[in-house]
C-alpha positions as CSV (number, residue, x, y, z in Angstrom):
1,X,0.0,0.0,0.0
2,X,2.6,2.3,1.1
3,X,4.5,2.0,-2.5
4,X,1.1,2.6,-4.6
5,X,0.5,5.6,-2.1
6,X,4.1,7.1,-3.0
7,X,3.4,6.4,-6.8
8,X,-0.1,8.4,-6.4
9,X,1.7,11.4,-4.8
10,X,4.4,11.4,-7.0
11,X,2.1,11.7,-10.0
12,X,-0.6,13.8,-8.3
13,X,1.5,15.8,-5.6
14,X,3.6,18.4,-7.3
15,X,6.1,18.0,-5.0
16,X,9.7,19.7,-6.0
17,X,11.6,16.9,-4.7
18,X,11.6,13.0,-5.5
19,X,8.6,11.1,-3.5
20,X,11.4,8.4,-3.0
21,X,13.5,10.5,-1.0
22,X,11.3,11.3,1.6
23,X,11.1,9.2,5.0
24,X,7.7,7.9,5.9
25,X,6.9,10.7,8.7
26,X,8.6,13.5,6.6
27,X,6.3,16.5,6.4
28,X,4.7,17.0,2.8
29,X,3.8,20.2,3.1
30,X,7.1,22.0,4.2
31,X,8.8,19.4,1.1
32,X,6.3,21.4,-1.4
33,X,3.1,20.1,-0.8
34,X,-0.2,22.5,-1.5
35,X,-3.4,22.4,-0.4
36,X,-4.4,21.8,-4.3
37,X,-2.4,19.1,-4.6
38,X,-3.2,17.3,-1.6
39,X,-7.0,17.7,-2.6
40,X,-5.5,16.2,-6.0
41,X,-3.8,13.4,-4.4
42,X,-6.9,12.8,-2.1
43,X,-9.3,12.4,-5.3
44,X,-6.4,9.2,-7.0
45,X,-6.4,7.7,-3.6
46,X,-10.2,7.7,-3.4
47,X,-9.9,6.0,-7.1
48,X,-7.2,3.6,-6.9
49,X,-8.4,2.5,-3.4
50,X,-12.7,2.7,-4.2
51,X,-13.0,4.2,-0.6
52,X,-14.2,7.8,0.2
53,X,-12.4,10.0,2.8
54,X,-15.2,11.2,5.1
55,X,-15.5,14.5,6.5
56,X,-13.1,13.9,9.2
57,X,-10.2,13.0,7.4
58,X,-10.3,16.5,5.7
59,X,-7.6,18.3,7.4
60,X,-4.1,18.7,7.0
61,X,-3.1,16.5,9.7
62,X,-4.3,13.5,7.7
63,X,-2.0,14.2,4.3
64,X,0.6,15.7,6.4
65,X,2.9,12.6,5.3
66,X,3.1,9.3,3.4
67,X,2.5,7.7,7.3
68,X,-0.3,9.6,7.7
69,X,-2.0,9.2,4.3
70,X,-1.5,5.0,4.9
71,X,-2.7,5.3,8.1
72,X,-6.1,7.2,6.5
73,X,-6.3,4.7,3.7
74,X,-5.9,1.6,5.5
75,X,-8.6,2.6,7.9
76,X,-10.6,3.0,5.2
77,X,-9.4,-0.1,3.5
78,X,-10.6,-2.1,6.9
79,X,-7.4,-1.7,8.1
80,X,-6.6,-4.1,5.7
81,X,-3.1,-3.8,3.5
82,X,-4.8,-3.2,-0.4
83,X,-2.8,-6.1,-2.9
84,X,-3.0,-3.0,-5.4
């Protein structure tokens, strides 16, 4: 999950710097990440993963890094580790 996650935000994110570079708990926003983007990166994951991130999950907190964002989708996943 974690590796299809870094594939999304590299192709969705925008970020300045190489997705592969950047620990698990790095913070995305202060390595480029925008608000757009993260809304961008939100929408693939919903796709790829078929879930919906619910109102609660809406904040910066939850896409502040590639941690976080598994954390988020594999709570929606049933805390289950997605094959895809």
């Amino acid at each position: 999950m974690n590796a299809t996650i870094r594939e999304l935000l590299a192709e969705h994110g925008g970020l300045p710097v190489a997705v592969e570079t950047l620990a698990d708990d790095a913070d995305l926003y202060e390595a480029g990440l925008t608000s757009f983007a993260s809304v961008q990166v939100m929408l693939a994951l919903e796709e790829h993963f078929d879930i919906e991130f619910p109102e609660t999950m809406l904040n910066r907190k939850s896409f502040a890094s590639i941690g976080s964002i598994t954390a988020c989708v594999s709570t929606l996943c049933g805390g289950q580790e997605a094959a895809q």
